[in-house]
PyMOL Python script that loads the backbone (N, CA, C, O; Angstrom):
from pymol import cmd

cmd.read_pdbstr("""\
ATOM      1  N   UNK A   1     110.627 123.835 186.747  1.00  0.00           N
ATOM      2  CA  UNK A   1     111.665 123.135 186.068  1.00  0.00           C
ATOM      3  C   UNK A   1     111.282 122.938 184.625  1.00  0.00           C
ATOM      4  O   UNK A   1     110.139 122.555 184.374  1.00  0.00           O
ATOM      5  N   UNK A   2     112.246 123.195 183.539  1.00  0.00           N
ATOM      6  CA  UNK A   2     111.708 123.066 182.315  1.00  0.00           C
ATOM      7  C   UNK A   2     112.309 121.919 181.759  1.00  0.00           C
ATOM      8  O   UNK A   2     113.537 121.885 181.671  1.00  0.00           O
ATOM      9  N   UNK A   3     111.394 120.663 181.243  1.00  0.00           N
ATOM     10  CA  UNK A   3     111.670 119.736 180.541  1.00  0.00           C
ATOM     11  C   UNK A   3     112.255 119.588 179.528  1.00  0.00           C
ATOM     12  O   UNK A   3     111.833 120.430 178.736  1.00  0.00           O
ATOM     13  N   UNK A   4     112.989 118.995 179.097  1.00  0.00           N
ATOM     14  CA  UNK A   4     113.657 118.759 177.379  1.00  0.00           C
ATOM     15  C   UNK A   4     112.932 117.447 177.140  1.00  0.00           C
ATOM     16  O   UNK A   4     112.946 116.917 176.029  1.00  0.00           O
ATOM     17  N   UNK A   5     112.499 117.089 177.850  1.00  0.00           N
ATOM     18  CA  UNK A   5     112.072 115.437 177.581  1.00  0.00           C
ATOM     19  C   UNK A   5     110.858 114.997 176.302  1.00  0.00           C
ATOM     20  O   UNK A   5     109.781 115.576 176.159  1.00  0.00           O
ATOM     21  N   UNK A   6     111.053 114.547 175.974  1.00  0.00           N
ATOM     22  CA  UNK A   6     110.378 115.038 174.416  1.00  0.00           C
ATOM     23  C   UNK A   6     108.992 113.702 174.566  1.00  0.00           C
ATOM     24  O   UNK A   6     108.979 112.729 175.319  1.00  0.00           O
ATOM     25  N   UNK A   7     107.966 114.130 173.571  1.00  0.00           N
ATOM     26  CA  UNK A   7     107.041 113.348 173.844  1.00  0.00           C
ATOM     27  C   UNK A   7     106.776 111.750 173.325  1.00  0.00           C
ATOM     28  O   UNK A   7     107.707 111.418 172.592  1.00  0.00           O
ATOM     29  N   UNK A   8     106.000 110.911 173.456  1.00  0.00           N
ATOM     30  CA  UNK A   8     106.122 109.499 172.302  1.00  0.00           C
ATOM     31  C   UNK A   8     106.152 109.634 171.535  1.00  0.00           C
ATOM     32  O   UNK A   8     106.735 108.785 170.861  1.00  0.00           O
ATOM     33  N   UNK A   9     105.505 110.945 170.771  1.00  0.00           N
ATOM     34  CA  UNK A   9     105.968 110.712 169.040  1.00  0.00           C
ATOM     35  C   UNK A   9     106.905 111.805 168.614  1.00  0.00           C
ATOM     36  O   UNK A   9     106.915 112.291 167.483  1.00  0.00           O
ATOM     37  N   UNK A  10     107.654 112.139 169.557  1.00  0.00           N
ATOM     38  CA  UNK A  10     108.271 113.216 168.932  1.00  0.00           C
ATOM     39  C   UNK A  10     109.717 112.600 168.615  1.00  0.00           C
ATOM     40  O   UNK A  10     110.073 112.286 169.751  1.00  0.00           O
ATOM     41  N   UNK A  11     110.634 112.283 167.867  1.00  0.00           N
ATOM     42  CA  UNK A  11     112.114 112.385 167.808  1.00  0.00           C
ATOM     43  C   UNK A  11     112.048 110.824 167.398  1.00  0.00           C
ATOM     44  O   UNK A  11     113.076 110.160 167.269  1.00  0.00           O
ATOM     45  N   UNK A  12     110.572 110.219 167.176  1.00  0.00           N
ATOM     46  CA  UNK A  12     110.995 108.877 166.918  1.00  0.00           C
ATOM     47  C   UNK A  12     110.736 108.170 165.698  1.00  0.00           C
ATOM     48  O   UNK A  12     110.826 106.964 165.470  1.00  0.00           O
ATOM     49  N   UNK A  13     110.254 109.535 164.623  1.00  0.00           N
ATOM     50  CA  UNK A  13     109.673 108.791 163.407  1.00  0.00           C
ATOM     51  C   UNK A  13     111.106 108.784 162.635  1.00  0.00           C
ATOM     52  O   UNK A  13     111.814 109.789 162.686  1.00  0.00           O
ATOM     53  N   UNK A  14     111.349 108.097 162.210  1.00  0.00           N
ATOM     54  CA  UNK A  14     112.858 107.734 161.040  1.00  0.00           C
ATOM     55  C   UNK A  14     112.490 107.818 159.546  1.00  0.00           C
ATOM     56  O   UNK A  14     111.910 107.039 158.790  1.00  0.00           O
ATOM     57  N   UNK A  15     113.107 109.203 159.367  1.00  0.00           N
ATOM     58  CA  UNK A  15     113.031 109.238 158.066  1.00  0.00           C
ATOM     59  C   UNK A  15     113.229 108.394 157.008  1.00  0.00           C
ATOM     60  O   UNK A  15     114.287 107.808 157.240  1.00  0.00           O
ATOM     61  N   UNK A  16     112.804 108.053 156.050  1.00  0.00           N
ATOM     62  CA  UNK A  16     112.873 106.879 155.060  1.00  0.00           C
ATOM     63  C   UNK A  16     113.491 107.191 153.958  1.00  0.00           C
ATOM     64  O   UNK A  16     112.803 107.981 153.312  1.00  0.00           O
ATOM     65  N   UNK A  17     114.454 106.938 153.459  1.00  0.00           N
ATOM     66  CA  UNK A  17     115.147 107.302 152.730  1.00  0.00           C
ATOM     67  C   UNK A  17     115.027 106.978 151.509  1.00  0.00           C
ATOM     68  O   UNK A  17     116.088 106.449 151.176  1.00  0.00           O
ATOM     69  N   UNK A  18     113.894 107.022 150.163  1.00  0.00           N
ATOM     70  CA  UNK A  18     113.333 106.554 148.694  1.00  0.00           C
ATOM     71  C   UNK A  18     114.852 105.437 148.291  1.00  0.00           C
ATOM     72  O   UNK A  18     116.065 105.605 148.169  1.00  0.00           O
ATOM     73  N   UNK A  19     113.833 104.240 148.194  1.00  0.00           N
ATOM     74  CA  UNK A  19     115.373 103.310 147.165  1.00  0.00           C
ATOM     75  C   UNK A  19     115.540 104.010 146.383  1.00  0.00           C
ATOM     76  O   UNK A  19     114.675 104.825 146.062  1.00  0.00           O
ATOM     77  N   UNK A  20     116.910 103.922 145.708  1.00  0.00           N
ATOM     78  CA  UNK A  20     117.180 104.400 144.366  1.00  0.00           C
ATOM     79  C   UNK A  20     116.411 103.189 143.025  1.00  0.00           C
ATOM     80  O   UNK A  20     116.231 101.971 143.015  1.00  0.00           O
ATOM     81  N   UNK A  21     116.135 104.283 142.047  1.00  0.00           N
ATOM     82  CA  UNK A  21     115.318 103.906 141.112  1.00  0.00           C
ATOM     83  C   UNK A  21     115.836 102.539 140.505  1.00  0.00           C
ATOM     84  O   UNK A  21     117.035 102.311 140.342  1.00  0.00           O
ATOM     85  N   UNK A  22     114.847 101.669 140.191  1.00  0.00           N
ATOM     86  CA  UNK A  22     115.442 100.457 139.871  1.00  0.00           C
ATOM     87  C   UNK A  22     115.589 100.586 138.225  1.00  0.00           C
ATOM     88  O   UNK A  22     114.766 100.545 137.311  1.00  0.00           O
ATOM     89  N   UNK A  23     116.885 100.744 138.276  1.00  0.00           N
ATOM     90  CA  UNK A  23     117.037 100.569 136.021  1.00  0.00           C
ATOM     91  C   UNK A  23     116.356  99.519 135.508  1.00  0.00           C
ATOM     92  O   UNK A  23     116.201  98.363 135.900  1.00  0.00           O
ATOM     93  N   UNK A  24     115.810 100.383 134.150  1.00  0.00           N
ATOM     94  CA  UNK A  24     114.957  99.140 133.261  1.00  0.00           C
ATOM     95  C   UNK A  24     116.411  98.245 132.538  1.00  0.00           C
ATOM     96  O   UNK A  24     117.575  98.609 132.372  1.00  0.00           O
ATOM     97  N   UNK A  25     115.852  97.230 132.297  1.00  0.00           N
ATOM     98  CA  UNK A  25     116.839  96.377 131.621  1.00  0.00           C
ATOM     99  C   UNK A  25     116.720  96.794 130.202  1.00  0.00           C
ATOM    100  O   UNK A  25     115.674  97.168 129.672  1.00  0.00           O
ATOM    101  N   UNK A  26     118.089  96.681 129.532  1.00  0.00           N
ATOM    102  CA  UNK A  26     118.328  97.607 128.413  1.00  0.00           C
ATOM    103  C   UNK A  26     117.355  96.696 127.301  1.00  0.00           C
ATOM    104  O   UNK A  26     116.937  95.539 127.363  1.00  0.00           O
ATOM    105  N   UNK A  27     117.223  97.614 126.414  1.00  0.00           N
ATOM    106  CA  UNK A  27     116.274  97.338 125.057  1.00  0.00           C
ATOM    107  C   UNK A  27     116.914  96.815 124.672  1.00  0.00           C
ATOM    108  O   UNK A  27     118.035  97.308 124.794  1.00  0.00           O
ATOM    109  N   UNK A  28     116.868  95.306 123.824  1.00  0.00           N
ATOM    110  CA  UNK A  28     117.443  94.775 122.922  1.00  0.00           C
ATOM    111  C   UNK A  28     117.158  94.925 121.671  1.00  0.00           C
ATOM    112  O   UNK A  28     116.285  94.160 121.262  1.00  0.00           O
ATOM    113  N   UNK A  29     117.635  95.714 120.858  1.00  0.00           N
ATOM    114  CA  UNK A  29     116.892  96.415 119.330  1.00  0.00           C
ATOM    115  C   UNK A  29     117.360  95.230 118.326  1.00  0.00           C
ATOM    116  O   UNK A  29     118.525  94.877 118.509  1.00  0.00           O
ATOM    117  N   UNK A  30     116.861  94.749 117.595  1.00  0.00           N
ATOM    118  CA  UNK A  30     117.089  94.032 116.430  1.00  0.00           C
ATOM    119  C   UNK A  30     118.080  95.160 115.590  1.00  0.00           C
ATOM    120  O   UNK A  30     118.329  96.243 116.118  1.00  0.00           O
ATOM    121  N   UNK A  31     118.533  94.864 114.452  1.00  0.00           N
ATOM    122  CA  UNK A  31     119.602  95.516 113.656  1.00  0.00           C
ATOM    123  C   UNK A  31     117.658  95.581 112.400  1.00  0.00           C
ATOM    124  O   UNK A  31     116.750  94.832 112.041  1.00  0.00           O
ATOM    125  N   UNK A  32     118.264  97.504 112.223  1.00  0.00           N
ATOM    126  CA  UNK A  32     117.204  97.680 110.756  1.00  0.00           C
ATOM    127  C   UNK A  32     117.432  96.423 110.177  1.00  0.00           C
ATOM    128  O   UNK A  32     118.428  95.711 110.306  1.00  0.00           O
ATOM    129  N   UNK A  33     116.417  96.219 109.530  1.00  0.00           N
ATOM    130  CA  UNK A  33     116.306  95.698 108.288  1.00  0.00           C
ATOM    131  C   UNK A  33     116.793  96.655 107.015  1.00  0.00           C
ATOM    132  O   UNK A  33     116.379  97.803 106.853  1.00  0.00           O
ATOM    133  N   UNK A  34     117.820  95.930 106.068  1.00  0.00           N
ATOM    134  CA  UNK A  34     117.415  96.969 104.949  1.00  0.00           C
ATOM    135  C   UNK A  34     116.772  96.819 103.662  1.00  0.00           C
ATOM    136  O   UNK A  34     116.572  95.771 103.048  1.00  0.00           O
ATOM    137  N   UNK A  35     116.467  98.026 103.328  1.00  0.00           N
ATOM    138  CA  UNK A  35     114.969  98.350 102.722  1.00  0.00           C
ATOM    139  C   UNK A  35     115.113  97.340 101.277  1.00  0.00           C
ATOM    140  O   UNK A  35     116.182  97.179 100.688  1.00  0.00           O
ATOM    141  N   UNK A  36     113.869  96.744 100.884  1.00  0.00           N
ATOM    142  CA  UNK A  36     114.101  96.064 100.034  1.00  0.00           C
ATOM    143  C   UNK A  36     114.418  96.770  98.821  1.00  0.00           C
ATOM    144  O   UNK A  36     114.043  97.937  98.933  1.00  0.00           O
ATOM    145  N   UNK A  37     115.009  96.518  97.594  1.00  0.00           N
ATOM    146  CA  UNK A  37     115.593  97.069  96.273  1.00  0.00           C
ATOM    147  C   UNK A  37     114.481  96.037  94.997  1.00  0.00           C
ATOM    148  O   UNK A  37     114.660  94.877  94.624  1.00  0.00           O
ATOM    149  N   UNK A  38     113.781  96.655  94.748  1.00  0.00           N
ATOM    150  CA  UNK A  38     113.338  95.653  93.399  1.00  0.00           C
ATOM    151  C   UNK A  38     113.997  95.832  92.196  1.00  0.00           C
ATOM    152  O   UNK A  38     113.865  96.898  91.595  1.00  0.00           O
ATOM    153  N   UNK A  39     114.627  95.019  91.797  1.00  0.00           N
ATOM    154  CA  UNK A  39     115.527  95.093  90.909  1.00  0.00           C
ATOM    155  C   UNK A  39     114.967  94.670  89.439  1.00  0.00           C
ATOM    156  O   UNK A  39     113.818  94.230  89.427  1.00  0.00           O
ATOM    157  N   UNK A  40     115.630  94.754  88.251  1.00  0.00           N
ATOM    158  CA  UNK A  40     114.957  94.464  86.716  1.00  0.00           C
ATOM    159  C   UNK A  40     116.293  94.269  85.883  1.00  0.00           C
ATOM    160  O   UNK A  40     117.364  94.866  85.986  1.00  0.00           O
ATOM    161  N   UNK A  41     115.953  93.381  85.137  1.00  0.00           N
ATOM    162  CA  UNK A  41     116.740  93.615  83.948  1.00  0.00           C
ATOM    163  C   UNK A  41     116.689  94.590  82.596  1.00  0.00           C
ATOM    164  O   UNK A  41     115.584  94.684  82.062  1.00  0.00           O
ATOM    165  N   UNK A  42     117.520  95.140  82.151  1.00  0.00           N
ATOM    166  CA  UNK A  42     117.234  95.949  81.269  1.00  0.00           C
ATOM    167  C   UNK A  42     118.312  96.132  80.572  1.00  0.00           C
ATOM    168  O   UNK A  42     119.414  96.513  80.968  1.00  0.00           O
ATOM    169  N   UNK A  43     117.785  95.697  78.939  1.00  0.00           N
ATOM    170  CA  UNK A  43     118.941  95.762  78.040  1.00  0.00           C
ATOM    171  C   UNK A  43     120.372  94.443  78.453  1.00  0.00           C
ATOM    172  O   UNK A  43     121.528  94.467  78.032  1.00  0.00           O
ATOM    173  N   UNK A  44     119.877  93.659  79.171  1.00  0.00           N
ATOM    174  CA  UNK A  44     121.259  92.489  79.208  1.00  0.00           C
ATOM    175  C   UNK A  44     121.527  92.974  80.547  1.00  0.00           C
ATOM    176  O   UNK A  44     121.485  91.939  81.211  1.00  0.00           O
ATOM    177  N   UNK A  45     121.757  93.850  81.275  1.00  0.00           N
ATOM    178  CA  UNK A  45     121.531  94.137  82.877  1.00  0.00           C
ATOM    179  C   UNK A  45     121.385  94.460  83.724  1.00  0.00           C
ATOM    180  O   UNK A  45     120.671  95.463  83.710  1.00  0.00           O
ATOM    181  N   UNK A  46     121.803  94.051  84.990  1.00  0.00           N
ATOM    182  CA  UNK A  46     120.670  94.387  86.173  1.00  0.00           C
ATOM    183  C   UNK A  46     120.756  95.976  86.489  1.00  0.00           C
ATOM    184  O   UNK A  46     121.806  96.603  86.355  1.00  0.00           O
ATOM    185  N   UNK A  47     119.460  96.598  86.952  1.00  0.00           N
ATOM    186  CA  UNK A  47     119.083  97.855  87.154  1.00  0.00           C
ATOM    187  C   UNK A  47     117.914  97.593  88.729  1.00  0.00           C
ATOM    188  O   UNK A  47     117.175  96.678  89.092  1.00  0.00           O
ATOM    189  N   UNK A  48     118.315  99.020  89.321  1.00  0.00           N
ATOM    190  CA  UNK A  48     117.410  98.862  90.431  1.00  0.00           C
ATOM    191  C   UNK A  48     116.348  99.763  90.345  1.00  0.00           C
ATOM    192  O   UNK A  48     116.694 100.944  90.366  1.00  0.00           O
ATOM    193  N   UNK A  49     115.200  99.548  90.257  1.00  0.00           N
ATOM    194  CA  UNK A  49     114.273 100.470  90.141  1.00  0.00           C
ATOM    195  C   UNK A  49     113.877 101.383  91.642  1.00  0.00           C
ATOM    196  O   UNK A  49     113.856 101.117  92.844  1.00  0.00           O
ATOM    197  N   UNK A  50     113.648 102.354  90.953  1.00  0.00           N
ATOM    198  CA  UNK A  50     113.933 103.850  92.148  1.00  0.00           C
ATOM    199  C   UNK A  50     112.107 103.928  92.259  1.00  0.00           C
ATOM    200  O   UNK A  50     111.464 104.368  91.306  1.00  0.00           O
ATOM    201  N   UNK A  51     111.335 103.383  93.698  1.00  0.00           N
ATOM    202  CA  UNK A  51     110.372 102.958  93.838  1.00  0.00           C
ATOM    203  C   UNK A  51     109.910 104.135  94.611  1.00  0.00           C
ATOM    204  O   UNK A  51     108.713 104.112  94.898  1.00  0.00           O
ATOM    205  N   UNK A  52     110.556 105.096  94.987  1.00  0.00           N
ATOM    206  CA  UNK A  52     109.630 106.435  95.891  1.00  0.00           C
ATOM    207  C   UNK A  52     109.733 108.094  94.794  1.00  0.00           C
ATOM    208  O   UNK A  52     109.336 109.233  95.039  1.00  0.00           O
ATOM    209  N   UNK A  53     110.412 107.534  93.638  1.00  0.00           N
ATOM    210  CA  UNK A  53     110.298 109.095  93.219  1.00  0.00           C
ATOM    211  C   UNK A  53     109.769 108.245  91.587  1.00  0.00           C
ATOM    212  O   UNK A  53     110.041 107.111  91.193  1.00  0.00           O
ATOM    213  N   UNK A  54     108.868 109.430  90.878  1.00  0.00           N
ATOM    214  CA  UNK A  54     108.753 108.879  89.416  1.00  0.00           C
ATOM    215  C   UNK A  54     108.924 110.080  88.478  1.00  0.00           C
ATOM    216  O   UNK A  54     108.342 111.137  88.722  1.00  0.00           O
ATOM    217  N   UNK A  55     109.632 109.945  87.520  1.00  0.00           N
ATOM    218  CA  UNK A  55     110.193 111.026  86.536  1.00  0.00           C
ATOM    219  C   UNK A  55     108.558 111.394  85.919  1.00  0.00           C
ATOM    220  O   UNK A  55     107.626 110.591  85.896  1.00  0.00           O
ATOM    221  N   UNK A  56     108.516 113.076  85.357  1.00  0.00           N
ATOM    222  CA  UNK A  56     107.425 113.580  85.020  1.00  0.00           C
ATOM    223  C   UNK A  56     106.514 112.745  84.161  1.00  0.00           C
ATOM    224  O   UNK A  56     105.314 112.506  84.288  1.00  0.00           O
ATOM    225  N   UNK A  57     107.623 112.259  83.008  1.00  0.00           N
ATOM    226  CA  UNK A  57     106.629 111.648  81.825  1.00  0.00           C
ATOM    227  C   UNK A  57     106.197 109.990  81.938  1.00  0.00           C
ATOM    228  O   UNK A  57     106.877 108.973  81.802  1.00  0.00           O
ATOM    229  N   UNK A  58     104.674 110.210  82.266  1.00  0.00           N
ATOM    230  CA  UNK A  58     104.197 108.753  82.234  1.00  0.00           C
ATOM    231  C   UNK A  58     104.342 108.004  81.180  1.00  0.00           C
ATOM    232  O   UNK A  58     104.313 108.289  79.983  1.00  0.00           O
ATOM    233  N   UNK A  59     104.579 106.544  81.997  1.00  0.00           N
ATOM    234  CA  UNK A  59     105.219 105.254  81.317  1.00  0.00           C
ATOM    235  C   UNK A  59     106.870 105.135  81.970  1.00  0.00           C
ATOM    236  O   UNK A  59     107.624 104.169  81.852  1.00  0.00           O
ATOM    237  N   UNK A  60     107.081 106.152  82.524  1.00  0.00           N
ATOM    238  CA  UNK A  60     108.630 106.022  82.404  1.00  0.00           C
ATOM    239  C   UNK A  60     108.920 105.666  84.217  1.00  0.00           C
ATOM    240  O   UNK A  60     108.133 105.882  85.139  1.00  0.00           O
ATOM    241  N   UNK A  61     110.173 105.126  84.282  1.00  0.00           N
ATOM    242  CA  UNK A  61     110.621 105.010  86.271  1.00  0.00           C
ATOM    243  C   UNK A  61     112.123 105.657  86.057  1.00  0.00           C
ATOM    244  O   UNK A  61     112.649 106.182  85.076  1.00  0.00           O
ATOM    245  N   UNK A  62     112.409 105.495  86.880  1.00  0.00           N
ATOM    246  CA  UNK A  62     113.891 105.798  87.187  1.00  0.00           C
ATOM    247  C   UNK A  62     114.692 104.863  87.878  1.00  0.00           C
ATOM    248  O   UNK A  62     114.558 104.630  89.080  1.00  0.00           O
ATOM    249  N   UNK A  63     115.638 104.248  87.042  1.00  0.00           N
ATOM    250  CA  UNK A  63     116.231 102.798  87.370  1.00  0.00           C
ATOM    251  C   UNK A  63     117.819 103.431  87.415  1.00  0.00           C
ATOM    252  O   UNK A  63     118.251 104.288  86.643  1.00  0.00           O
ATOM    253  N   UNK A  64     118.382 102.942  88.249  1.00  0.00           N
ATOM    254  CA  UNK A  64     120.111 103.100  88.828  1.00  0.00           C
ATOM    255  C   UNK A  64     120.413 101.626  88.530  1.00  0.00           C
ATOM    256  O   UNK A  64     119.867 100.622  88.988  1.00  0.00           O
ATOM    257  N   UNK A  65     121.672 101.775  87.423  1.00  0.00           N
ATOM    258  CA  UNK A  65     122.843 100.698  87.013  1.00  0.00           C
ATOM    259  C   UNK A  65     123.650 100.213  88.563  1.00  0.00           C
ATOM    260  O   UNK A  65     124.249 100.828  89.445  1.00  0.00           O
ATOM    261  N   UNK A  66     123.256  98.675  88.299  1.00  0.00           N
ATOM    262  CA  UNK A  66     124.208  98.132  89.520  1.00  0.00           C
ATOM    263  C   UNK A  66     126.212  98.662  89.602  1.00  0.00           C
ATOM    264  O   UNK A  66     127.134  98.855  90.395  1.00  0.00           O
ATOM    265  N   UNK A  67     125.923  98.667  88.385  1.00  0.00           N
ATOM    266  CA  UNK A  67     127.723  99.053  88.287  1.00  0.00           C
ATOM    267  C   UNK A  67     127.809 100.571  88.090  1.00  0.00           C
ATOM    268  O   UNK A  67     127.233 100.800  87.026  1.00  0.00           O
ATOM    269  N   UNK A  68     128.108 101.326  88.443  1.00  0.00           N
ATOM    270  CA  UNK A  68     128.764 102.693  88.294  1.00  0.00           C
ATOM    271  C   UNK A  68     127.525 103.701  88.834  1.00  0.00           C
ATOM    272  O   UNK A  68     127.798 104.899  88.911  1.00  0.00           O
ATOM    273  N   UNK A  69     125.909 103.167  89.281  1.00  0.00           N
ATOM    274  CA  UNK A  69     125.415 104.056  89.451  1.00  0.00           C
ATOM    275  C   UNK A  69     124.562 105.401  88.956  1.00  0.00           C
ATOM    276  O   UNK A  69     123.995 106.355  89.489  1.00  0.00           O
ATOM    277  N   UNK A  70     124.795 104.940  87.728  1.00  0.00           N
ATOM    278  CA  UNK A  70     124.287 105.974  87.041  1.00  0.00           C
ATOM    279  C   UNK A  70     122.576 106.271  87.027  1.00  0.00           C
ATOM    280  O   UNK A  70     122.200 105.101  87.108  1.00  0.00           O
ATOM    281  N   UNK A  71     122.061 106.603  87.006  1.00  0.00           N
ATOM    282  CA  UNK A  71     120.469 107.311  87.224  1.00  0.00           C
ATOM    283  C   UNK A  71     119.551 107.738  86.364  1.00  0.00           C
ATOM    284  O   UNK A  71     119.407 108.955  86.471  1.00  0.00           O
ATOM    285  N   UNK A  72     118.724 107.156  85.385  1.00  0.00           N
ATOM    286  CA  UNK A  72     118.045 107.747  84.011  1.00  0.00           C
ATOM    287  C   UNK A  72     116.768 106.483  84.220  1.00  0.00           C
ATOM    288  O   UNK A  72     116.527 105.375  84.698  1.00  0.00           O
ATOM    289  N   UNK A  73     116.172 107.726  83.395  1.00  0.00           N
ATOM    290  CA  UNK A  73     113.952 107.680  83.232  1.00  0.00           C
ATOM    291  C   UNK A  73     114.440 106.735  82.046  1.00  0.00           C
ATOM    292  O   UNK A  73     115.342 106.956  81.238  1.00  0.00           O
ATOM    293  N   UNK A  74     113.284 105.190  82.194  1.00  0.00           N
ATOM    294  CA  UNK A  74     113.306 104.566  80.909  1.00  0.00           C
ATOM    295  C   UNK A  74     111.554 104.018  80.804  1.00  0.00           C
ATOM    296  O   UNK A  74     110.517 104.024  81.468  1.00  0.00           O
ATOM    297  N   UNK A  75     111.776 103.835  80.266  1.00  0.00           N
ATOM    298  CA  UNK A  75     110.175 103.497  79.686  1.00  0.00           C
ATOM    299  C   UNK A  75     109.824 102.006  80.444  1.00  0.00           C
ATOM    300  O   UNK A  75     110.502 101.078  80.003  1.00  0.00           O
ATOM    301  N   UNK A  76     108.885 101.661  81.495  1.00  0.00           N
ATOM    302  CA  UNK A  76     108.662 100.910  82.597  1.00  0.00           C
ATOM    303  C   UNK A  76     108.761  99.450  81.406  1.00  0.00           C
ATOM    304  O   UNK A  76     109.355  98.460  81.833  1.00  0.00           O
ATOM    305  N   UNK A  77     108.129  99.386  79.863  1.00  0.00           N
ATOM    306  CA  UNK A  77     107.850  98.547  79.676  1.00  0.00           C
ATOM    307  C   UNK A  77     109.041  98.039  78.926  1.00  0.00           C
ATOM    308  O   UNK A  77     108.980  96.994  78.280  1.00  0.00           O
ATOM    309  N   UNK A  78     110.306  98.890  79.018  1.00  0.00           N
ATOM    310  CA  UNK A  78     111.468  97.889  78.864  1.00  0.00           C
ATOM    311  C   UNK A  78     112.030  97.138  79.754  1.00  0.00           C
ATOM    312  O   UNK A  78     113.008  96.479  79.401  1.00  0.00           O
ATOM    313  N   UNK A  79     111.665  97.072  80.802  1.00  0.00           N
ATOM    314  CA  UNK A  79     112.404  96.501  81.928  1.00  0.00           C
ATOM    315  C   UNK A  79     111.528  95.100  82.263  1.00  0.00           C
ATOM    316  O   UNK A  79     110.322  95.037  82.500  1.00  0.00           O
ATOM    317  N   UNK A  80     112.645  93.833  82.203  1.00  0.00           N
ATOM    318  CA  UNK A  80     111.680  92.758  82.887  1.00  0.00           C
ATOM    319  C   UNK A  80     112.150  92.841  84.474  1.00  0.00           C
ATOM    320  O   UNK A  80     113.334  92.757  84.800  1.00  0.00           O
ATOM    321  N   UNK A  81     111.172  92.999  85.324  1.00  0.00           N
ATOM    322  CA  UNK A  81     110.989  92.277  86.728  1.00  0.00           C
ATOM    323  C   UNK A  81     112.067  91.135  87.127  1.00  0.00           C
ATOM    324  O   UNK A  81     111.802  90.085  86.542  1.00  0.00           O
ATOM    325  N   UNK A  82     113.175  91.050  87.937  1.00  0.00           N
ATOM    326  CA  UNK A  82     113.464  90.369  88.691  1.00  0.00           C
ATOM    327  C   UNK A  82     113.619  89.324  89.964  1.00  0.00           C
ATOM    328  O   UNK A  82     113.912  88.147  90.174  1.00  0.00           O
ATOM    329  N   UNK A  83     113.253  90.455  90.639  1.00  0.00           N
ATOM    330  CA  UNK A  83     112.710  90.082  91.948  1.00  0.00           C
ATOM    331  C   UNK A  83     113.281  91.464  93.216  1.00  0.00           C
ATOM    332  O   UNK A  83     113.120  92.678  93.094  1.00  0.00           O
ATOM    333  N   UNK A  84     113.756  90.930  94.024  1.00  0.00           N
ATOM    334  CA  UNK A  84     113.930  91.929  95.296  1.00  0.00           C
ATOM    335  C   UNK A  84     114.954  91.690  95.955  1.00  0.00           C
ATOM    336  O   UNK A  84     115.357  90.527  95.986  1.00  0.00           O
ATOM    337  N   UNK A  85     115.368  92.295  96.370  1.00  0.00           N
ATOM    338  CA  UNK A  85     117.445  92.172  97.205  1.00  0.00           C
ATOM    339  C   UNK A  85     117.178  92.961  98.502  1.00  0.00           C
ATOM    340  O   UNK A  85     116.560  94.020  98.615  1.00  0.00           O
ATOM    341  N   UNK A  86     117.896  92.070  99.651  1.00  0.00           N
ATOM    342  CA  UNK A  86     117.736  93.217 100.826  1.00  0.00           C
ATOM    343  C   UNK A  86     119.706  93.792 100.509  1.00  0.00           C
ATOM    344  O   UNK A  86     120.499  93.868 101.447  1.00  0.00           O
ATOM    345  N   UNK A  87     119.989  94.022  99.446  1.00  0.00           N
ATOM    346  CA  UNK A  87     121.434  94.110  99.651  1.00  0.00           C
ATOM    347  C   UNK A  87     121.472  95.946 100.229  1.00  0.00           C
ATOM    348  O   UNK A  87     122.542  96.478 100.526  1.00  0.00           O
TER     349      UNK A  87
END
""", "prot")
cmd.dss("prot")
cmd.show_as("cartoon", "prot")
cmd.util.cbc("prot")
cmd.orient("prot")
């Protein structure tokens, strides 16, 4: 007579089915900061001095007019120091 009858460990281990992955809780990022501007006066007014690039001829920076933008090398020792703007 042939058995089907299966043995103690056969048919009784229960597959386990992996939890699903538990999500990280989302990053709460602060907002950038923006980059500070050191600003100067020059000639009656304000100018922002351009602090990562420097025009060829020493003594000189490159300062951008608050109004219209405009972009020109002036001689560092016309400009008085202001202070700093996160604008």
């Amino acid at each position: 007579e042939a058995s089907l009858g299966l043995g103690a460990d056969q048919g009784q281990s229960v597959k386990g089915y992996p939890s699903p992955p538990v999500a990280p809780e989302p990053v709460t990022r602060s907002p950038r900061p923006s980059p500070l501007r050191l600003m100067a006066s020059l000639d009656g007014g304000l100018v922002v001095v351009n602090t990562l690039q420097a025009p060829q001829q020493e003594g000189q920076v490159y300062v951008t007019t608050e109004i219209g933008g405009s972009v020109r090398a002036v001689q560092a020792s016309q400009l008085t120091l202001v202070g700093w703007s996160a604008k």
